[in-house]
C-alpha positions as CSV (number, residue, x, y, z in Angstrom):
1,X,42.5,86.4,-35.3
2,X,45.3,84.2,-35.1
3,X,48.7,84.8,-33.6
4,X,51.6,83.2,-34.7
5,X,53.9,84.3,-31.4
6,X,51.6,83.6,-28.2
7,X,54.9,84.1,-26.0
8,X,57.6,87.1,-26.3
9,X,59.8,88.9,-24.2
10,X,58.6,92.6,-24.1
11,X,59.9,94.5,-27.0
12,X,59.9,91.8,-29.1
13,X,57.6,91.8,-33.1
14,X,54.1,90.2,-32.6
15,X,53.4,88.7,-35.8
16,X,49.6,86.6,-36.9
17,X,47.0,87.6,-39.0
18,X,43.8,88.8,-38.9
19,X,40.5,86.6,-40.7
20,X,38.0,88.5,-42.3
21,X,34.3,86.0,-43.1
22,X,31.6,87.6,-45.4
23,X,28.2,88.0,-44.7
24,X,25.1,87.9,-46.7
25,X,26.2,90.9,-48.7
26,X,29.8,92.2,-50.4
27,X,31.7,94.6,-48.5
28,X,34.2,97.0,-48.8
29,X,37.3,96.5,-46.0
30,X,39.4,99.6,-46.7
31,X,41.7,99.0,-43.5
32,X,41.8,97.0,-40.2
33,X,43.0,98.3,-37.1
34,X,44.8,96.2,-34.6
35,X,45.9,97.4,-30.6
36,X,48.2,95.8,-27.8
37,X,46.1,96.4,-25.1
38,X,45.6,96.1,-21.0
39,X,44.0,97.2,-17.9
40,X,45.0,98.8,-15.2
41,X,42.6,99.7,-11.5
42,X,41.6,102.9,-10.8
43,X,41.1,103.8,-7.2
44,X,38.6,106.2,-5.4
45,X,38.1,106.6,-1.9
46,X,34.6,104.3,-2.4
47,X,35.3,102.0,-5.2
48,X,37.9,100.4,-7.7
49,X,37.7,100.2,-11.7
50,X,39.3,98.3,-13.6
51,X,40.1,100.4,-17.3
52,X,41.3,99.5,-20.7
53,X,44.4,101.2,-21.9
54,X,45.7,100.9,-25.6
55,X,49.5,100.3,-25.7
56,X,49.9,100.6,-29.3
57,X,48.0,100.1,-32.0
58,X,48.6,99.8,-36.0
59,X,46.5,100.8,-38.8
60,X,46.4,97.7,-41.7
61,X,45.7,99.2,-45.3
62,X,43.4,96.5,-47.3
63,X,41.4,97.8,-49.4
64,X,39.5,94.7,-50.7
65,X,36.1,93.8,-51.9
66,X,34.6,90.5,-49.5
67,X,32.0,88.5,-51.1
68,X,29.7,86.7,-49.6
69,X,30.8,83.4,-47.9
70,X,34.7,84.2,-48.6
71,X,37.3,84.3,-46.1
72,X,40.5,86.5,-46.3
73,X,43.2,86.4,-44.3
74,X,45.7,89.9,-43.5
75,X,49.1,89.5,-42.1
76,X,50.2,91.9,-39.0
77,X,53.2,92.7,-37.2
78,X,53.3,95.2,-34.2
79,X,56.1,95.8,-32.3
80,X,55.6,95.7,-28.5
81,X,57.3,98.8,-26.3
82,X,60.6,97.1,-24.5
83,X,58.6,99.2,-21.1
84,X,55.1,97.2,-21.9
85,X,53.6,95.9,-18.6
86,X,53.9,92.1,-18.2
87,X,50.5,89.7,-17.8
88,X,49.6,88.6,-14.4
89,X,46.3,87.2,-12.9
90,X,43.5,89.7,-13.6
91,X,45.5,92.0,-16.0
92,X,45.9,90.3,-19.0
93,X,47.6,91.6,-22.4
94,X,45.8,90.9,-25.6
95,X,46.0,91.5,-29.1
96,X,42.9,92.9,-30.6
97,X,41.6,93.7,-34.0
98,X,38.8,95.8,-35.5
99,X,37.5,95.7,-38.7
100,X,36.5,98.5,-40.4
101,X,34.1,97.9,-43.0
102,X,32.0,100.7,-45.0
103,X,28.7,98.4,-44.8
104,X,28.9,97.2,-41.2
105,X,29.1,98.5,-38.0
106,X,33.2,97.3,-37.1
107,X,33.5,93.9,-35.5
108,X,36.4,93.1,-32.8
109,X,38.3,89.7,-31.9
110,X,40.6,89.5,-28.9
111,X,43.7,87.3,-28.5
112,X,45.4,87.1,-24.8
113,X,49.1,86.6,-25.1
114,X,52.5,85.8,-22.8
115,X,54.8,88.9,-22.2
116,X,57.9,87.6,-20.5
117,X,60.4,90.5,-19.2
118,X,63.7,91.6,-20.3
119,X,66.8,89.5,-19.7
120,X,67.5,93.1,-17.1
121,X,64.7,92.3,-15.3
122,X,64.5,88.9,-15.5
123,X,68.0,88.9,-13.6
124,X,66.6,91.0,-11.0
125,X,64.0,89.4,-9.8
126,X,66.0,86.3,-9.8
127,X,68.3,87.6,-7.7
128,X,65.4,88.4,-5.3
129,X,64.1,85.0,-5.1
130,X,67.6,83.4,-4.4
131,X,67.7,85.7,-1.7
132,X,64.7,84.6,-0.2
133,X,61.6,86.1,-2.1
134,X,58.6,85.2,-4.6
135,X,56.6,86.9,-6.6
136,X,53.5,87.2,-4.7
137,X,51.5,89.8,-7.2
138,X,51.9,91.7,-10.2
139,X,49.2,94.8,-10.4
140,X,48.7,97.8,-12.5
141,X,48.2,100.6,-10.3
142,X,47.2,104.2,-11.6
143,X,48.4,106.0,-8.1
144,X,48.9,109.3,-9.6
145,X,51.9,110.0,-7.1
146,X,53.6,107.6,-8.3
147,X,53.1,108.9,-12.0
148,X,56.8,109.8,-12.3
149,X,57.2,106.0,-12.5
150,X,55.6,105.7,-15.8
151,X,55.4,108.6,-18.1
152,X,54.1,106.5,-21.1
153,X,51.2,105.3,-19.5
154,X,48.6,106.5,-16.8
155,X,49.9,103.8,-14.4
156,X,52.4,101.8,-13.2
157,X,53.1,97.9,-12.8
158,X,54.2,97.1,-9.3
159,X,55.5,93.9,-8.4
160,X,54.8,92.5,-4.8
161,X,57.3,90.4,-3.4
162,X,56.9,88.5,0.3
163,X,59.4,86.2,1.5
164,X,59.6,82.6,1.3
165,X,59.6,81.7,4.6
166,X,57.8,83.7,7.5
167,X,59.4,82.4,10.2
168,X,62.9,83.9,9.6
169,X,61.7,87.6,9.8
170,X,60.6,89.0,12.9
171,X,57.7,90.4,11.2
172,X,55.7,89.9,7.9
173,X,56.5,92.1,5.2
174,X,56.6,92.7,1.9
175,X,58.4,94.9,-1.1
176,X,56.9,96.4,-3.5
177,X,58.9,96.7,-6.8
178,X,58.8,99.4,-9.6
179,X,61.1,98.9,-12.3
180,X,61.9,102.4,-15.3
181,X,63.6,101.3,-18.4
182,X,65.5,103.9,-20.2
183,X,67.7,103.6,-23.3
184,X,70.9,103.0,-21.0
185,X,69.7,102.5,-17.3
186,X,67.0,100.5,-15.1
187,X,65.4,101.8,-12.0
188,X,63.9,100.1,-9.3
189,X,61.6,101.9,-6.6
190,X,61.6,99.7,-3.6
191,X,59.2,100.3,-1.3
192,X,58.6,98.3,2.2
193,X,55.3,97.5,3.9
194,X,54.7,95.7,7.4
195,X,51.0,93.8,7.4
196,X,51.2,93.9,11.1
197,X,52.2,97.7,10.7
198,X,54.9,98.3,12.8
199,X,58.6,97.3,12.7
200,X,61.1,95.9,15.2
201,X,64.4,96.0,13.3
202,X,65.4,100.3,13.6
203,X,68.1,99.5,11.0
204,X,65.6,98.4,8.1
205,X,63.9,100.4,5.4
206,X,61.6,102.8,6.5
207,X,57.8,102.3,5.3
208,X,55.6,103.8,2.6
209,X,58.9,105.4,1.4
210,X,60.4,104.8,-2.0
211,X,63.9,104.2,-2.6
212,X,65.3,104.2,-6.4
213,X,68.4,102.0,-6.8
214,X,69.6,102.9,-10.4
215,X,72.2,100.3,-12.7
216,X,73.6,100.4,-16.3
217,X,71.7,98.5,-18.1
218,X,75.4,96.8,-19.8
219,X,76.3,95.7,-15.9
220,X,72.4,94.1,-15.6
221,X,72.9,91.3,-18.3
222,X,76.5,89.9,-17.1
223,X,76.9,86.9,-14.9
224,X,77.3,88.8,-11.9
225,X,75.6,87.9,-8.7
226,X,72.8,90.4,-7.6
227,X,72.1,89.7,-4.1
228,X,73.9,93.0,-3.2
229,X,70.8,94.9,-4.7
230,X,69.2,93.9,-1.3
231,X,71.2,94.0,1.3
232,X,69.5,96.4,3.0
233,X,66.3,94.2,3.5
């Protein structure tokens, strides 16, 4: 498989093509089946998992005769969900295909590929970082408490954010970010966390306790500044 974007912004047209080689005998390829796919952890109270979750997939009519030795090539296009999970560290997005072939048993090929977020988001997290912040981890995380996060998928993406420099907070901390795209608004569930577990300032957020913070998507994409979104932290 080759893809012909290896870098898009999340609801943006993947486009490439998938290459078929034949073996020592002619086959029949009546379609081809192509998926956006990821993983996300699953936790336990003894282990983790890490489980593969289609995001979308397409069904590609062919209908063709291979002969031996020949090579054919199919176009695709899938559309990816504006709401997809970005790539980051150990959960990758990849394209993959699956040829389905009336003589053989169906053979796969995997292509990784870039998601970028939404100008929205992008802005957002932007805003965090001039205000002191980075982007520690990105994880996909199938707490099922926090299912009203995600009702598309069995889990959420959380974005962990620490600050830039320790030695201006009295204690280390970090935010945990979880963005819901609608049609008109974004959310963001903030949630705070002390690694030493305790906090000295009685005026910040209280931990393990989400707050929602809720904008017009129209008011997300000016040139406004967004350092107000955390003025609570």
């Amino acid at each position: 498989m080759d893809l012909k974007t290896e870098e898009i912004i999340s609801g943006e047209v993947i486009k490439g093509y998938v290459e078929i080689l034949g073996g020592k005998v002619k086959q029949e390829i009546p379609y081809i089946k192509v998926f956006l796919k990821t993983e996300y952890e699953i936790y336990t109270k003894c282990s983790k998992r890490i489980k593969e979750f289609i995001i979308k997939e397409e069904d590609l009519i062919v209908n063709k005769t291979i002969n031996e030795g020949e090579i054919i090539k199919i176009p695709f296009k899938i559309k990816s969900p504006e709401d997809m999970p970005l790539n980051s560290g150990e959960f990758g997005v990849w394209v993959e295909s699956e040829i389905c072939s009336l003589n053989s048993i169906a053979n796969h090929d995997r292509v990784y590929i870039k998601i970028k977020p939404i100008l929205e988001i992008k802005n957002i997290l932007e805003s965090f970082e001039k205000f002191g912040f980075i982007v520690r981890s990105i994880y996909n995380n199938s707490d099922l408490s926090l299912s009203k996060f995600n009702d598309k998928m069995p889990f959420y993406q959380q974005f962990q954010i620490i600050p830039k420099d320790d030695s201006i907070f009295i204690d280390r901390y970090y935010l945990n970010l979880v963005f819901y795209i609608s049609k008109e608004n974004i959310g963001i569930f903030i949630n705070k966390n002390s690694e030493k577990k305790f906090l000295k300032n009685p005026d910040s957020l209280e931990e393990d306790k989400f707050y929602e913070l809720l904008f017009q998507r129209v008011e997300l994409i000016d040139d406004r500044d967004f350092n107000n979104l955390i003025d609570l932290f």
